[in-house]
FIKOLZA-1660 file (N, C-alpha, C; in steps of 0.1 Angstrom, whole numbers, plus 5000, padded with zeros to 4 digits):
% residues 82
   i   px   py   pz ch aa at
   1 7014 4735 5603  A  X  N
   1 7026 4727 5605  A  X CA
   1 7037 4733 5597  A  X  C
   2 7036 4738 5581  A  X  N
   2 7047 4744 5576  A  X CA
   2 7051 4756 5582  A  X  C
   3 7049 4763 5591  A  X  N
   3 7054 4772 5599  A  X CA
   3 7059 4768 5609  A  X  C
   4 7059 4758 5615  A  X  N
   4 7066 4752 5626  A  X CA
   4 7080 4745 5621  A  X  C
   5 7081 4742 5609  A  X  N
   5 7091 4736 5604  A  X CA
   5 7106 4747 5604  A  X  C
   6 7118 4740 5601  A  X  N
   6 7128 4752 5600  A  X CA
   6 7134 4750 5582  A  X  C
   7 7130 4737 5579  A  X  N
   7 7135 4739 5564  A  X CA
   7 7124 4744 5555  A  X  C
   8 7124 4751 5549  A  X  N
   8 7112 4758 5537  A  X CA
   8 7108 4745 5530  A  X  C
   9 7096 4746 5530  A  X  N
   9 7091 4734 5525  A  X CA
   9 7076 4739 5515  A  X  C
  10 7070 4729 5508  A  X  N
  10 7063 4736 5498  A  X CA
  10 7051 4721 5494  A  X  C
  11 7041 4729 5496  A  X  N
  11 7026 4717 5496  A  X CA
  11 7021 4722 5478  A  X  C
  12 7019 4712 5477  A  X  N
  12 7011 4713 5463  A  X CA
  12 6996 4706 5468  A  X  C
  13 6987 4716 5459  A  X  N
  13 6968 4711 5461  A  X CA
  13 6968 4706 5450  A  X  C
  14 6974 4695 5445  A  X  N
  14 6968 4687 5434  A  X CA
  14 6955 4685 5427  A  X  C
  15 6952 4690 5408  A  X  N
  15 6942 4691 5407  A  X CA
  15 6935 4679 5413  A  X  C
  16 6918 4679 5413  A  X  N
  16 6911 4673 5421  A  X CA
  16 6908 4669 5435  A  X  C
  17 6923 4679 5443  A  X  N
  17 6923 4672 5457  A  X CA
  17 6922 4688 5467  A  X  C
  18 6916 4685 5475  A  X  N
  18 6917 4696 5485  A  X CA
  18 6910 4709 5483  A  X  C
  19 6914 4722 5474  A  X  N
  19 6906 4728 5473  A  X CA
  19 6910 4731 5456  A  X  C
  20 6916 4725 5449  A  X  N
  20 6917 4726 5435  A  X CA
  20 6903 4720 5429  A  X  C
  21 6900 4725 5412  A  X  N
  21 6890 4718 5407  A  X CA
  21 6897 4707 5401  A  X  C
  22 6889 4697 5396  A  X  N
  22 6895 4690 5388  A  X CA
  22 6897 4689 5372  A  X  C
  23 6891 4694 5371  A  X  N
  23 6890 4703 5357  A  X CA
  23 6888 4689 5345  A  X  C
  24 6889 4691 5337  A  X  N
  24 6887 4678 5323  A  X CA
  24 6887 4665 5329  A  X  C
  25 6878 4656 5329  A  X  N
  25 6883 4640 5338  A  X CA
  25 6894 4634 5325  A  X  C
  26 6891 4634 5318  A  X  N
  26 6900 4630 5302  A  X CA
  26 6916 4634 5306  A  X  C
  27 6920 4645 5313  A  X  N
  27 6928 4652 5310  A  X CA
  27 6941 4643 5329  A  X  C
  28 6926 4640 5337  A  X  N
  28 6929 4634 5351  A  X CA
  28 6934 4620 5352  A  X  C
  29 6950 4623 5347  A  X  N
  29 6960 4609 5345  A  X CA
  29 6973 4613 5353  A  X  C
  30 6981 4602 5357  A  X  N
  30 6988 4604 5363  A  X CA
  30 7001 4610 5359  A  X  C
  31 7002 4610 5340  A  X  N
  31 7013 4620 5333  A  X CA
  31 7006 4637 5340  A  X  C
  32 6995 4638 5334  A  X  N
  32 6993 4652 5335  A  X CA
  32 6995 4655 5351  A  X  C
  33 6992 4645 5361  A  X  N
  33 6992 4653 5376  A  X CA
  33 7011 4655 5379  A  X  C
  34 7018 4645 5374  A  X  N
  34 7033 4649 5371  A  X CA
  34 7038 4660 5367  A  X  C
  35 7031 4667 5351  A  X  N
  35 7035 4673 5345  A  X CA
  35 7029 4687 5353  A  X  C
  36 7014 4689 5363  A  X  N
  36 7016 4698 5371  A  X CA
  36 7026 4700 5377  A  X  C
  37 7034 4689 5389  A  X  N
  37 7044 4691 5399  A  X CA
  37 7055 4696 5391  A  X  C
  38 7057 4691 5384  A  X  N
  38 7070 4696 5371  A  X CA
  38 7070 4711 5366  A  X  C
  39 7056 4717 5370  A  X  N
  39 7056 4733 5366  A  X CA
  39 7057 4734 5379  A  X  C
  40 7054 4735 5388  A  X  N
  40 7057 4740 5399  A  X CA
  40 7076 4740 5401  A  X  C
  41 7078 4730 5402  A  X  N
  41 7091 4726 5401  A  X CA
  41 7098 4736 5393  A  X  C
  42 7093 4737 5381  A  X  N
  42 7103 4746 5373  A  X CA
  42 7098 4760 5374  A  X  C
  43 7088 4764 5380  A  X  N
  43 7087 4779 5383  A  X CA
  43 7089 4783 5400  A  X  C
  44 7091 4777 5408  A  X  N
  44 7092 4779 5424  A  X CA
  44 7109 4779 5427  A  X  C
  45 7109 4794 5429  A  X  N
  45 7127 4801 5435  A  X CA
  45 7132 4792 5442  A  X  C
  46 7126 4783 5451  A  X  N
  46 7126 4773 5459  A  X CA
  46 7137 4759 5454  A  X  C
  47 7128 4756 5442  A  X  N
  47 7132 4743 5442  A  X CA
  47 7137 4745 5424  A  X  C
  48 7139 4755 5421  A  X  N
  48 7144 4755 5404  A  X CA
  48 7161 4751 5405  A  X  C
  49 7167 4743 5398  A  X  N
  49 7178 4738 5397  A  X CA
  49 7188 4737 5414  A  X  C
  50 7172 4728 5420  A  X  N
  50 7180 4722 5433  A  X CA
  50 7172 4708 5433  A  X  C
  51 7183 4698 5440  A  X  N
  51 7176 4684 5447  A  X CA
  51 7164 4688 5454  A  X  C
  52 7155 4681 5454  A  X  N
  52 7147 4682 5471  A  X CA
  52 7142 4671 5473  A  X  C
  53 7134 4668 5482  A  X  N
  53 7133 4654 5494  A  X CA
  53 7113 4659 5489  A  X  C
  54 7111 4647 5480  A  X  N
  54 7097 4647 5476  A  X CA
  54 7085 4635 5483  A  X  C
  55 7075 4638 5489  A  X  N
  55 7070 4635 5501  A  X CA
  55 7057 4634 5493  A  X  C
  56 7051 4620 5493  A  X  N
  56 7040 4617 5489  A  X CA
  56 7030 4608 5497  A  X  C
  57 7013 4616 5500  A  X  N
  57 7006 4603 5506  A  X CA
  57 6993 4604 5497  A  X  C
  58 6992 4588 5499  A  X  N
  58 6979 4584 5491  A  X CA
  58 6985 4582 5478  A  X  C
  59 6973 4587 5472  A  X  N
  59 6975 4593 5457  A  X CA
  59 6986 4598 5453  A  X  C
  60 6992 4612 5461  A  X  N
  60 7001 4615 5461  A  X CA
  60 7017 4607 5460  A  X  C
  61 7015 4597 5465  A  X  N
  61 7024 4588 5467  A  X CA
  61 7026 4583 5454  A  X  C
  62 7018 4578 5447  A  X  N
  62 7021 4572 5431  A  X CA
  62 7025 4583 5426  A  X  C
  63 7018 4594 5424  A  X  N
  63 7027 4606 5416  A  X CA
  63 7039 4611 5419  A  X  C
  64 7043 4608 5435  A  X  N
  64 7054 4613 5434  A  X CA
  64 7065 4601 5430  A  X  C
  65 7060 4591 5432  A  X  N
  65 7068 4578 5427  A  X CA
  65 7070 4582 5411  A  X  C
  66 7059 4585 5402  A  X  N
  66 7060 4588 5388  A  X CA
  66 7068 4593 5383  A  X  C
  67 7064 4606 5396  A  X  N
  67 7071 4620 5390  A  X CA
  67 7091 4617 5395  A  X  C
  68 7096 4608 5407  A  X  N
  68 7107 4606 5408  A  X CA
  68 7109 4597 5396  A  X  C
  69 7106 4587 5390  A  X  N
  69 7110 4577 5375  A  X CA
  69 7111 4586 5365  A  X  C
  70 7103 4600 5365  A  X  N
  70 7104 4606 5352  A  X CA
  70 7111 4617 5352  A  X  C
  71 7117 4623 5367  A  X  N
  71 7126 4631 5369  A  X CA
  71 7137 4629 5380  A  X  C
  72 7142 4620 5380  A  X  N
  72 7152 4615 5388  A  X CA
  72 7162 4625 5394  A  X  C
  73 7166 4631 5382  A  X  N
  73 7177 4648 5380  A  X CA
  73 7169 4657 5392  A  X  C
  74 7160 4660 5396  A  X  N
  74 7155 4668 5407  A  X CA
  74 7158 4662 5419  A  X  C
  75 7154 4649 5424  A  X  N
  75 7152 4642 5440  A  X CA
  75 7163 4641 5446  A  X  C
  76 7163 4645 5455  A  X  N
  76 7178 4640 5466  A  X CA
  76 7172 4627 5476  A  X  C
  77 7157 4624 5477  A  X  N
  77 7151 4615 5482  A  X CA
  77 7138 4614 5483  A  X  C
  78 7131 4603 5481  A  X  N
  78 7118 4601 5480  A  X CA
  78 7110 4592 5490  A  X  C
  79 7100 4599 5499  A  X  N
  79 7095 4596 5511  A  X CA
  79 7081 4592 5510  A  X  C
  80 7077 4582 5510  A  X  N
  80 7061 4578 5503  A  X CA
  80 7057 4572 5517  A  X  C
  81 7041 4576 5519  A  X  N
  81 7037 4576 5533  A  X CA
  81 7019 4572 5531  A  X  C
  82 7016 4564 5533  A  X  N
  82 7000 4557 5532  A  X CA
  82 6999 4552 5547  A  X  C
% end
């Protein structure tokens, strides 16, 4: 589907989900799955000191709810989808 699109767009495999491990369960809270998206964020040419339109389902949907309350300065809009 992301090749069919015309705006660049960018999937994260969130630890525990998809083909990531989940590594420490201790460590598997919804700060630390934020504070992943947040390195991505701040290392991806993409999206380093730009708005973007953050797209969450499921699970994903609370983190990205999180992750917009705790970085507002990034989102130009936030699309939550269950």
């Amino acid at each position: 589907v992301q090749q069919s699109l015309t705006t660049p767009t960018i999937a994260i495999d969130c630890r525990g989900c998809g083909h990531s491990d989940l590594g420490d369960q201790d460590e598997f809270t919804s700060d630390a799955l934020v504070a992943d998206v947040k390195s991505v964020v701040d290392s991806h040419p993409l999206l380093q000191k730009k708005r973007f339109v953050l797209v969450g389902h499921s699970m994903g949907g609370r983190i990205a709810m999180c992750y917009a309350a705790k970085h507002p300065e990034d989102i130009s809009a936030l699309v939550i989808e269950d």
